[in-house]
N, C-alpha and C positions, 0 to 999 in steps of 0.2 A: 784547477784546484777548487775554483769558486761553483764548480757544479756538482764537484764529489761534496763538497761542503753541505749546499743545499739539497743535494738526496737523502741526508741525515733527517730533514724535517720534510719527505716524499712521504705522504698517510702510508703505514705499513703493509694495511690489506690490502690497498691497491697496487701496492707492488710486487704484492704476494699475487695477486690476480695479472698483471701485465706478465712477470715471470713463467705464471703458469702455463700460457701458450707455449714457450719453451720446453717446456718440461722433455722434449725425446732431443732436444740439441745439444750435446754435451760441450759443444768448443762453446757456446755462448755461456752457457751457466759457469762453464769454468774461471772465465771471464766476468762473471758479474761477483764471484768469491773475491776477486782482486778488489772489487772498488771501495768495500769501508767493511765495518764490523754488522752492521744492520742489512747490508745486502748478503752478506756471507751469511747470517743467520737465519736467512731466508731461503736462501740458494742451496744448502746442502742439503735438507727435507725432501726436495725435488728432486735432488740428483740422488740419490737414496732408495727414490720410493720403489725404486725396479733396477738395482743397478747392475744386473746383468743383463740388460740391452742397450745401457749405456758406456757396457763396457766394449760390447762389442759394435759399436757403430748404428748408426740412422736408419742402415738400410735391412732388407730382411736377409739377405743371404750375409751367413754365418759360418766363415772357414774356425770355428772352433780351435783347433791347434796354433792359429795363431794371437788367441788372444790365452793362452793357458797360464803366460806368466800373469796376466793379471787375475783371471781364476785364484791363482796362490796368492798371491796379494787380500784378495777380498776374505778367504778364508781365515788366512792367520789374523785378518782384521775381525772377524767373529768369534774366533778360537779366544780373545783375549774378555770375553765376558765368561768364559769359563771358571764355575767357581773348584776347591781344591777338590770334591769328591767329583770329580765329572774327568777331572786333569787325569784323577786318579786311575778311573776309568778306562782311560785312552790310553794311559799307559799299559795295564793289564791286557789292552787286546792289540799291544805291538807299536803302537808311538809315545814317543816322546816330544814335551812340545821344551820349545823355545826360553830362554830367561825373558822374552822379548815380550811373550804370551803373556808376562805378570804385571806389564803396564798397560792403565787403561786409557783406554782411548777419546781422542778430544772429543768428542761428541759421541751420543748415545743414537751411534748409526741404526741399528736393528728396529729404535723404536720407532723410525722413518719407514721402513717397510710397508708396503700396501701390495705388493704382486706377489705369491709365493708359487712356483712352477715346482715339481717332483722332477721332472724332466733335465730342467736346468740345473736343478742340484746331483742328479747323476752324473750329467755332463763334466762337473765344474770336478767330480771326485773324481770320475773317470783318465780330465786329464793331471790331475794330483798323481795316480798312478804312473802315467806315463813318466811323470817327470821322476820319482821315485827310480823305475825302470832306470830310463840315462844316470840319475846319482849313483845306479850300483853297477852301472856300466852293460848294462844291458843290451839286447841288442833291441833297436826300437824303428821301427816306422818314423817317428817325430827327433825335428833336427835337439840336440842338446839345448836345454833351456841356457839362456843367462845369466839367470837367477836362479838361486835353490830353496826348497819349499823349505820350510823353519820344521812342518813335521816330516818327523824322521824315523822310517822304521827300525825296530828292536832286529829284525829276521832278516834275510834276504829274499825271501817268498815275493815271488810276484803275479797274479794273475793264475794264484790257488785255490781250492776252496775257501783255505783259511784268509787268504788275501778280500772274497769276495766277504766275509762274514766281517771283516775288516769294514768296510766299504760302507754295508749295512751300519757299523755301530757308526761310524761319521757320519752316516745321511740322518739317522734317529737324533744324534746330537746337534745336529745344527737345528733339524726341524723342531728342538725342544726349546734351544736357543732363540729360535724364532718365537714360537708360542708364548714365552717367556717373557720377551723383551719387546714385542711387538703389541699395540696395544689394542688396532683393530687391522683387520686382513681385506681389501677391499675387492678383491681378484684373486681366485682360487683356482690353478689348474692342474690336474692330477692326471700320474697316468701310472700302473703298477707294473713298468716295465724298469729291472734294474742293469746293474752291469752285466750278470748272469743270473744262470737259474736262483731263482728265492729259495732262501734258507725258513722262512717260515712259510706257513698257511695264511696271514694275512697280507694285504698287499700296503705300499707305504702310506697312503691314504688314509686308512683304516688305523693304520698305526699313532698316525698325525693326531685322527679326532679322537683319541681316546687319552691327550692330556688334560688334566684339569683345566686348564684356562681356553680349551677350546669353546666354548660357550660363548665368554667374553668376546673373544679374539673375533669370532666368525657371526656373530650378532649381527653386525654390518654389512656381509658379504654383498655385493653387489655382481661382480661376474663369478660363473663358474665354469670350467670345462673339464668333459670329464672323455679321455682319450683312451679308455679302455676299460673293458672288466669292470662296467659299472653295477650288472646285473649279482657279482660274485661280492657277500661277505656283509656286510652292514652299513655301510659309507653314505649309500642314499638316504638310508633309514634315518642314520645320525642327522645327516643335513638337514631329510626334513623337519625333525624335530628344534631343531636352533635356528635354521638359517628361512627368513619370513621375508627379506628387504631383496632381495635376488629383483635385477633388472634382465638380465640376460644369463641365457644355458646352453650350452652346446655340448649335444651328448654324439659318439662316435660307438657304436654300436658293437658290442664284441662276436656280434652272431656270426658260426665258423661258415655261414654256408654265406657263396658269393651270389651277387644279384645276377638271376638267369631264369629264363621262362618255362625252363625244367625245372627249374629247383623244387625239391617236396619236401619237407619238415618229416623228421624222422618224429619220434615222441620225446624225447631230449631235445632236441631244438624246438618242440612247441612250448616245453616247459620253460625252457630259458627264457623264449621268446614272451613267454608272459609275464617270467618275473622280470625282464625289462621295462615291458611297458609298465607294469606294476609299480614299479619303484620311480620310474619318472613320471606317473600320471602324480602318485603322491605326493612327490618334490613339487611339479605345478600346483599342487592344489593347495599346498602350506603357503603359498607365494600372496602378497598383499596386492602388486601391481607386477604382472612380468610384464614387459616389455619385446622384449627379441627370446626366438626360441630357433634353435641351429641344431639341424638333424642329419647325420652322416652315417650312410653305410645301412640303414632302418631299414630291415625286407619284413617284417608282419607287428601286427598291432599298430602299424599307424593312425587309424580310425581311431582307438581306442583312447590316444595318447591328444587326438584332436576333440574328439568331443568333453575329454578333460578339461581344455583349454576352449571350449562352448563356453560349458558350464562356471568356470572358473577364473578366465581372464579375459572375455569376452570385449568388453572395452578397452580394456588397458594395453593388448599385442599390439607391437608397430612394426614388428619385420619376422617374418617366416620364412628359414632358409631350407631348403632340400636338397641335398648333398648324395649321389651313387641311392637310393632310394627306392624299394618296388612297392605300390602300390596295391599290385596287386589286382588292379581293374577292382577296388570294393571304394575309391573314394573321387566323387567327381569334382568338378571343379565349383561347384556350388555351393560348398563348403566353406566358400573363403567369403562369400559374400556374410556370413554371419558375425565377420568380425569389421566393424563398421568402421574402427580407425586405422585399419592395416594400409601403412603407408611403403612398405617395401620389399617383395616377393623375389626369392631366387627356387629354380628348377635346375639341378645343377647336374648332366646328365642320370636322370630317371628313368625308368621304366614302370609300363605298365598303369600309367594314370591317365584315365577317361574324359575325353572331353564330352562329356553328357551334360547337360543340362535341363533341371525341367521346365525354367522360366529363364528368359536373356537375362545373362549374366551382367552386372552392371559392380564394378568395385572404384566408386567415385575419389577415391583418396589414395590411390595406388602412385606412390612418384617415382616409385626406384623397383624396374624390371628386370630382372636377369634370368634368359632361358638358354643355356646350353644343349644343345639337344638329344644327345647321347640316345634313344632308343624309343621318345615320345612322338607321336604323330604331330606334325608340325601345323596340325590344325588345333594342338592346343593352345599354341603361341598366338594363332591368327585369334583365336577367343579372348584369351587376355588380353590383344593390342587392342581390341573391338572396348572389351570392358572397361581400359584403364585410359584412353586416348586424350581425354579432355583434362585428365592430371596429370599425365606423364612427362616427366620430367628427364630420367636417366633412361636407357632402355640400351642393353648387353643382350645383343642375339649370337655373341661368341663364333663358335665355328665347328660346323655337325660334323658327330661324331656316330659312324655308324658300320655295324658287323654286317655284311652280306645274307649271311644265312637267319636273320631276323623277318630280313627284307624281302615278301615275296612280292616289289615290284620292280618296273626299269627305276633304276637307280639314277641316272640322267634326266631322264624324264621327270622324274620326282625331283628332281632337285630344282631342275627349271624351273615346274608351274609352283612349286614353294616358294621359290624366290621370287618373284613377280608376283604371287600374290602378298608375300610379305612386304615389299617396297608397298604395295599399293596401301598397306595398313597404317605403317611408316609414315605414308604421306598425309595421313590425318590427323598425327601427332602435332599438333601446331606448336604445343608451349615445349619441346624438347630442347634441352640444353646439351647435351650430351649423350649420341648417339655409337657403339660398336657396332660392328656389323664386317660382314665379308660380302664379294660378291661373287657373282660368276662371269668370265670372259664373252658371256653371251646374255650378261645382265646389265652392263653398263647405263645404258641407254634409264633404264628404271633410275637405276641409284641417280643418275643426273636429274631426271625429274624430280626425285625425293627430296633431293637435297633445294631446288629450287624453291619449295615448298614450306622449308624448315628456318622463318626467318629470325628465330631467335638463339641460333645453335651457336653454341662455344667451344666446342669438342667434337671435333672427329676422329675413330680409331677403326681405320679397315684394316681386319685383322690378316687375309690373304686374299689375294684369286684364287677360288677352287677353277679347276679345267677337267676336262669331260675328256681329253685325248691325250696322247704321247706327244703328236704333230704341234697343239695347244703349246704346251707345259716348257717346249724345248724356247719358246717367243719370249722368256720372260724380260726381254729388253724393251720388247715392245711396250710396253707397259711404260715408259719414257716418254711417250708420245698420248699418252692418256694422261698424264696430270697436268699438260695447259689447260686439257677441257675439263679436269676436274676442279681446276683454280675458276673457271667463268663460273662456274653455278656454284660457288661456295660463296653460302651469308657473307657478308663485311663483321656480323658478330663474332667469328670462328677467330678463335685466338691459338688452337692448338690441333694440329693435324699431324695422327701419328697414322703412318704408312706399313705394315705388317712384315710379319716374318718370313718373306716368301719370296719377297721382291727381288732381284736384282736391276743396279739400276745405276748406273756409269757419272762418275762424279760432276763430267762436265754438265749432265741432263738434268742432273739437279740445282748446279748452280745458276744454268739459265732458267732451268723452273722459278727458281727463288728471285734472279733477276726482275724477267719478262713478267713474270703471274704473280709472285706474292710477295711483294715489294715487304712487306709489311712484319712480314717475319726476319728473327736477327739470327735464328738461330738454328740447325739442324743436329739433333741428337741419333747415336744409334742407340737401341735399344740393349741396356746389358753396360755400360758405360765407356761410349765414345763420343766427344762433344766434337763438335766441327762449325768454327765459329768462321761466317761466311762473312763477314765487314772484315776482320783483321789476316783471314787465311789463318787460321791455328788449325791445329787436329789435338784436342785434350784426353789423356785416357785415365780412365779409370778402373779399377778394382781387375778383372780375369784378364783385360785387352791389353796388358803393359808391356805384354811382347811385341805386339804388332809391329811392325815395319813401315812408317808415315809414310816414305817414298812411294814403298808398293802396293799402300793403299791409294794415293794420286794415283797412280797409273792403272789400275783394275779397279773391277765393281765392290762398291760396297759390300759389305758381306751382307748375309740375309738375316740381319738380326733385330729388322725393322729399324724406320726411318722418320726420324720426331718434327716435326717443324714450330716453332714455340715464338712468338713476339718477345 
């Protein structure tokens, strides 16, 4: 009693601050609502500010249907700032709300808002319908809710035209609800995909920024992502004009033609392709300080959309993402040296980007590397580990991804002398904390050296064995017998060693790995949620594995869903 007392005179802001690092934990904030009236009035802000990922749980994977009764919940919890001509509204296009809908609510949840997703609110309407569906007895994919949504159609229509125009005035009404009650939007992500085909020519996006108070509201903006059909309607336009404070952009490209080394722009796809970059060279160029800029799916005008950001945000970028990407062979990697504080680079299967340079590459501030290699010559990784070695701190060499018919060499061959020459790169990253990587069955011997080398490392994650034969690939037990010798050349700093998706690997072999070699570890996770707690003998499961059979997992190999070792 004597500490809930004395939390009453804890300085506010700092509790407001210690809180915040919670902000994605919902069992604990829910918990700190219990302790007095000053922690609750702290605590609901937070749990507010995005509460559709707090409704669905910590993690990213998102079984949607089972979280629909709280969907309903959150809805009728907005529907109740509806004034009489709006109620009026909803009635005329086939609902009816609640007497429940005419009491207001303890707190002014909406003005708590900072994340508003397009995406999430189709979701949340989408599964409104379903449950709609079960109330009229419908036949439905989704088991019968619990509970029943308060809105209740006038018709029996379900998954109509007229149902989808439905759908439409709910999504319009909430997002006005938002506009309205929200006072600044901190995170904006849009995409103009609905339940069905669009009943208008603009998309919801577009829809959003043409309320009056979007000005206000988005003034603030700090992230954006824009997941479709950015180049189609006004949207960029509007932004650039209001939104100046933008820290981070992640644009997903609508261009129909797939990244390929035939591909040729017809005269429609060059057009497009310009008003793309057109419109996000502009958005960069209204920006005060961008920080992160995340590109996905981009096959022409990348040049275009980089020399904007020379020009424009030259000191202020810290992280440049490349996501499915063609360059095109028009940008080499010298490019990147012009941005002097760029601390964090991903190549996220690319194509078609040149490792040229006309003076040795040097990007002294480079901490955080991520090169998947989907279709890039893998001597553009060996350049960037050359350029960034003496700051590298993360480094994700992931696990190559490659089409036959790209490749006119041996393909074994190549992989070999890649590999070997990239360990040796590896091995001159002195300050590395945190290394991915895979190897190959005929590389071992390297990665032991590397790791010998890496005496500040905290993190290991080898993502698989690649094998070069049938004969190879059928041994995966043997790989049993490789982690005593990969426990002798691992740092004493190495706190976490996650073993990949690929492995099989027989319970007793890990328990005397973990015995004999890494005393030091408590714990073994599989990857996807199984805990295997090795002091007590537990097997704990979580989330997709609650079927599993404990028994016969003791007695056969772990599945291949990779294998965590954690202190």
């Amino acid at each position: 009693m004597s500490a809930v007392h004395s939390s009453s005179s804890f300085p506010t802001f700092l509790l407001y601050e210690i809180l915040l690092d919670f902000h994605n934990d919902r069992k604990t904030l829910h918990s700190c609502i219990l302790v007095n009236r000053a922690w609750c009035r702290i605590t609901i802000p937070l749990l507010w500010r995005n509460p559709i990922k707090l409704l669905h749980g910590p993690d990213d994977y998102y079984p949607y249907h089972k979280y629909r009764n709280n969907h309903v919940k959150l809805v009728d919890t907005y529907l109740r700032y509806l004034n009489e001509e709006e109620r009026t509204e909803l009635a005329k296009d086939g609902f009816i709300l609640g007497i429940s809908h005419t009491i207001s609510p303890l707190f002014d949840y909406i003005y708590f808002l900072r994340y508003v997703s397009n995406s999430d609110l189709q979701m949340i309407i989408s599964n409104l319908w379903n449950i709609v569906r079960n109330k009229l007895g419908k036949k439905s994919q989704i088991i019968n809710s619990r509970i029943s949504t308060r809105v209740s159609p006038i018709t029996n229509d379900y998954y109509t035209a007229d149902v989808l125009l439905k759908s439409e005035t709910i999504h319009h009404i909430l997002s006005k609800l938002i506009i309205n009650h929200c006072p600044v939007i901190k995170h904006l992500q849009s995409t103009s995909t609905l339940l069905g085909p669009s009943t208008t020519t603009n998309n919801d996006v577009e829809i959003l920024l043409k309320y009056p108070r979007i000005k206000e509201c988005l003034s603030n903006l700090k992230i954006f992502e824009s997941r479709s059909n950015f180049y189609r309607g006004t949207s960029f336009d509007i932004l650039s004009e209001i939104c100046h404070e933008l820290h981070t952009i992640e644009v997903s490209s609508c261009n129909p033609l797939h990244l390929s080394s035939e591909d040729e722009l017809d005269d429609v796809g060059e057009i497009q392709a310009l008003s793309e970059s057109q419109k996000l060279s502009n958005l960069i160029r209204a920006q005060t300080c961008l920080r992160e800029l995340i590109l996905w799916n981009c096959k022409v005008r990348i040049f275009d959309i980089i020399n904007t950001l020379v020009s424009t945000q030259q000191n202020s970028l810290r992280t440049f993402s490349f996501n499915h990407c063609d360059f095109q062979d028009s940008i080499w990697l010298q490019v990147l040296s012009e941005f002097p504080n760029l601390e964090s680079l991903t190549f996220n299967q690319c194509i078609n980007l040149s490792n040229q340079t006309s003076t040795k590459l040097y990007l002294p501030n480079i901490k955080k590397l991520k090169f998947i290699y989907g279709y890039i010559s893998p001597q553009v990784l060996i350049t960037l580990i050359e350029a960034t070695k003496d700051s590298l701190i993360e480094l994700d060499t992931g696990v190559p991804h490659f089409i036959y018919n790209w490749i006119n060499f041996d393909l074994r061959k190549y992989n070999y002398l890649e590999s070997i020459n990239l360990f040796k790169q590896i091995k001159l990253c002195h300050n590395l904390t945190s290394l991915t990587t895979y190897i190959y069955t005929y590389t071992q011997e390297q990665l032991l050296n590397t790791l010998l080398s890496l005496d500040h490392l905290k993190k290991l994650v080898l993502t698989e064995i690649c094998y070069s034969s049938e004969t190879e690939s059928r041994n995966l037990i043997l790989f049993s017998d490789f982690l005593p010798i990969l426990a002798s050349h691992l740092s004493p700093t190495v706190q976490l060693l996650h073993i990949g998706t690929k492995f099989g690997i027989k319970k007793d072999a890990l328990e005397g790995f973990k015995k004999n070699c890494l005393s030091k570890f408590k714990k073994i996770g599989i990857l996807g949620g199984l805990n295997w707690d090795l002091e007590n003998q537990k097997v704990e499961f979580e989330g997709i594995f609650e079927k599993w059979d404990i028994d016969d997992l003791k007695r056969n190999l772990i599945p291949n869903y990779g294998v965590i070792f954690s202190v």
